[in-house]
ChimeraX commands (.cxc) that place a marker at each C-alpha (Angstrom):
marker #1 position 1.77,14.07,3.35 radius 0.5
marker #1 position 2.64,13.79,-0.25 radius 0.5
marker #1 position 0.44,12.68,-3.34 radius 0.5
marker #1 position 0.36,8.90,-4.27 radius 0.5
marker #1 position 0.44,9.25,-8.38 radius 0.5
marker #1 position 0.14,5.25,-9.71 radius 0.5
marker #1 position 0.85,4.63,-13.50 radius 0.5
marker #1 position -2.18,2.25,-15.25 radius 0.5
marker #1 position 0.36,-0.66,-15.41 radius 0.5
marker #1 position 1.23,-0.55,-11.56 radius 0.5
marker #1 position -2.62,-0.15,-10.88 radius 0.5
marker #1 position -3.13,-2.77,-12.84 radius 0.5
marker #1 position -0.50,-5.11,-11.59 radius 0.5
marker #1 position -2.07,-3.98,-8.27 radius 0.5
marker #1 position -4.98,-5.29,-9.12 radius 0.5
marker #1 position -4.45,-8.93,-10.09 radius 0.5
marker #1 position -2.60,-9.48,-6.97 radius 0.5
marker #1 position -4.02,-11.99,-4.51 radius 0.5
marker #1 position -6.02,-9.80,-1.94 radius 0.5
marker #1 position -3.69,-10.58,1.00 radius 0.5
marker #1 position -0.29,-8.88,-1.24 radius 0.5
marker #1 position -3.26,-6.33,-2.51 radius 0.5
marker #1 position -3.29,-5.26,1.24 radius 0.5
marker #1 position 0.72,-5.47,2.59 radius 0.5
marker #1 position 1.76,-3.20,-0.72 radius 0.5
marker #1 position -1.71,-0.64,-0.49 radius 0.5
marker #1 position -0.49,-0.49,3.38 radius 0.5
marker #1 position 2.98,0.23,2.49 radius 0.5
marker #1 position 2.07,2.82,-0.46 radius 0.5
marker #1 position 0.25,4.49,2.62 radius 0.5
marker #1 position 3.18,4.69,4.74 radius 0.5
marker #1 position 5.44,5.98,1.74 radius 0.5
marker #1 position 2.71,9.13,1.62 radius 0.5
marker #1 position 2.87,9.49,5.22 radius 0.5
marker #1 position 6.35,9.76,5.67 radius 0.5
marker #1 position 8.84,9.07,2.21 radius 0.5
marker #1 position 11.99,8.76,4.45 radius 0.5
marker #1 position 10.88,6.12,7.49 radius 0.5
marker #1 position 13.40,3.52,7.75 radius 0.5
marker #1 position 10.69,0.59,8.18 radius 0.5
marker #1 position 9.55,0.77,4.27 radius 0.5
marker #1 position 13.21,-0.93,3.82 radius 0.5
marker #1 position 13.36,2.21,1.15 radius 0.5
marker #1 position 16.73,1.54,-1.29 radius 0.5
marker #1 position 17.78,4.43,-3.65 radius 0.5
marker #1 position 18.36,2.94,-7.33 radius 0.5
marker #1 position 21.72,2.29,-8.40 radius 0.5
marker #1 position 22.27,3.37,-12.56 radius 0.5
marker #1 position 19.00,5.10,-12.86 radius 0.5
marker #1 position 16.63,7.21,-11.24 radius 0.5
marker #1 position 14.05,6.50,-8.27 radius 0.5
marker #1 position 13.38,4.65,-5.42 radius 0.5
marker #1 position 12.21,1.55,-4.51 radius 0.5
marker #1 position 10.36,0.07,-1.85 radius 0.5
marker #1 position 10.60,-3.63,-0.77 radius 0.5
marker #1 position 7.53,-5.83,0.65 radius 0.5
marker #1 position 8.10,-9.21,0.75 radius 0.5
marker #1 position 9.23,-10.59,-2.14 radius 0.5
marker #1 position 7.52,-7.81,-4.37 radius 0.5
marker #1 position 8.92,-4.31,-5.26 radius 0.5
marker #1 position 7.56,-0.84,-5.36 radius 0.5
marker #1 position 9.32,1.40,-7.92 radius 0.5
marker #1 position 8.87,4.77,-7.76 radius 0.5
marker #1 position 10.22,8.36,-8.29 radius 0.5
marker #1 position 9.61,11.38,-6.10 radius 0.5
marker #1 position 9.44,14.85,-6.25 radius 0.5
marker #1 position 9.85,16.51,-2.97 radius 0.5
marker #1 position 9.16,20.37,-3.88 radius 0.5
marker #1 position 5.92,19.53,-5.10 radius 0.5
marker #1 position 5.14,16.29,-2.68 radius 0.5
marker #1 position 4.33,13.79,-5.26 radius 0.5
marker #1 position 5.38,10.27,-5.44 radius 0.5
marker #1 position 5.30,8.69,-8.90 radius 0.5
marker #1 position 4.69,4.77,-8.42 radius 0.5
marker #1 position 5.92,3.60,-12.15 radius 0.5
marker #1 position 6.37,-0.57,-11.33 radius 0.5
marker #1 position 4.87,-2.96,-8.82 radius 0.5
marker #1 position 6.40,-6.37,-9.51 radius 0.5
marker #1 position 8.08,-9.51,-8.22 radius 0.5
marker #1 position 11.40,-8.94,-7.11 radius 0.5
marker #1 position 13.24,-10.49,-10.24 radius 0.5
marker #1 position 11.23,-9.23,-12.70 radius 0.5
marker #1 position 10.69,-5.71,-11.59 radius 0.5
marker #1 position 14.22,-4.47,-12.31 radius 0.5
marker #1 position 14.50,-5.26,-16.02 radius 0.5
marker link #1:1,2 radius 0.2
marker link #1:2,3 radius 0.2
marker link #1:3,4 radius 0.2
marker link #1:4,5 radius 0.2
marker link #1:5,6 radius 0.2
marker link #1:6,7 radius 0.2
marker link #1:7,8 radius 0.2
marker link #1:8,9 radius 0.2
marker link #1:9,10 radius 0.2
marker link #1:10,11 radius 0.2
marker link #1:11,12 radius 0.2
marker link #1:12,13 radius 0.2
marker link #1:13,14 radius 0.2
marker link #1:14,15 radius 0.2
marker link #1:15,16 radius 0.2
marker link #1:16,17 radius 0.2
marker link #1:17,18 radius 0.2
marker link #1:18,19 radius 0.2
marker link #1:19,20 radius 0.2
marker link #1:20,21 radius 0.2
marker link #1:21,22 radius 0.2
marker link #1:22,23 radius 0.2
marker link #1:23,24 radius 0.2
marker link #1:24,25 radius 0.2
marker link #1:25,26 radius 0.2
marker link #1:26,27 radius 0.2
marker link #1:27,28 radius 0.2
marker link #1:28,29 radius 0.2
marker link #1:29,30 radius 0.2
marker link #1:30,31 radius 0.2
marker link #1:31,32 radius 0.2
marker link #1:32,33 radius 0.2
marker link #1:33,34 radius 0.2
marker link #1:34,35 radius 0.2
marker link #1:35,36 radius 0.2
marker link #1:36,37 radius 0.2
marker link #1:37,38 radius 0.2
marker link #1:38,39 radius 0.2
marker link #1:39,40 radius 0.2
marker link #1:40,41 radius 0.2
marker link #1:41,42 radius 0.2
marker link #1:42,43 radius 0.2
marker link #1:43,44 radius 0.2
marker link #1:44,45 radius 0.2
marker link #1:45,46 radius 0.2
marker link #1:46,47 radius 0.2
marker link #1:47,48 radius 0.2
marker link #1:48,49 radius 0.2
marker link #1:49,50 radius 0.2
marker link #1:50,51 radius 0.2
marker link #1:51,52 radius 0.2
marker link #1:52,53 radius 0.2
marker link #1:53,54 radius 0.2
marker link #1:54,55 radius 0.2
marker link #1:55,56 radius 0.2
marker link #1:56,57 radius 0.2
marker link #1:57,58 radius 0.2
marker link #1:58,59 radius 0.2
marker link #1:59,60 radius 0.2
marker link #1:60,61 radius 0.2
marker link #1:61,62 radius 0.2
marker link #1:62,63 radius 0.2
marker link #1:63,64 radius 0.2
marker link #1:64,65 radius 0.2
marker link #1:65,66 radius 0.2
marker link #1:66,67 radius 0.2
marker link #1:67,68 radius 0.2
marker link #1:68,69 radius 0.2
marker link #1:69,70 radius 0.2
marker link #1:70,71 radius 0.2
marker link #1:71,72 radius 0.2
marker link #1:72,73 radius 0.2
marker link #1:73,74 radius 0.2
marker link #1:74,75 radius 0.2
marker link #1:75,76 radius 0.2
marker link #1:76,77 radius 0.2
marker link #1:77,78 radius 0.2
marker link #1:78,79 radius 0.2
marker link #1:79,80 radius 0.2
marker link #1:80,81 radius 0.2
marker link #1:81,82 radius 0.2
marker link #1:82,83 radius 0.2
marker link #1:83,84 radius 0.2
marker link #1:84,85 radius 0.2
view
């Protein structure tokens, strides 16, 4: 299992989501401890930078990881437009 690590803005983002998205991305940042490689978190490596992200719905999960140390780095929760910029 590998440590969840969320940055204040992605908590925060987090938080000011409608309780039903609350639950679908909490549920899928669960998943992405239990297992950072399952093919059901629709898991895309990203292109021109660094990281991963993760996509639920129409919302994005941006994060980095560091396998030797099993820690995952969530740095963005956003929209899918807006989270790339």
């Amino acid at each position: 299992m590998y440590e969840i690590i969320m940055r204040k803005k992605a908590l925060k983002k987090l938080r000011t989501l409608p309780e039903k998205q609350q639950v679908f991305i909490s549920q899928a940042i669960e998943f992405l401890a239990l297992d950072p490689d399952d093919d059901r978190l629709h898991i895309t490596k990203l292109g021109g930078r660094s990281g991963y992200r993760v996509r639920v719905g129409n919302w994005r999960i941006m994060y980095e990881r560091d396998d030797c140390l099993r820690i995952i780095s969530i740095d963005k929760i956003g929209p899918r437009g807006d989270v790339y910029k």
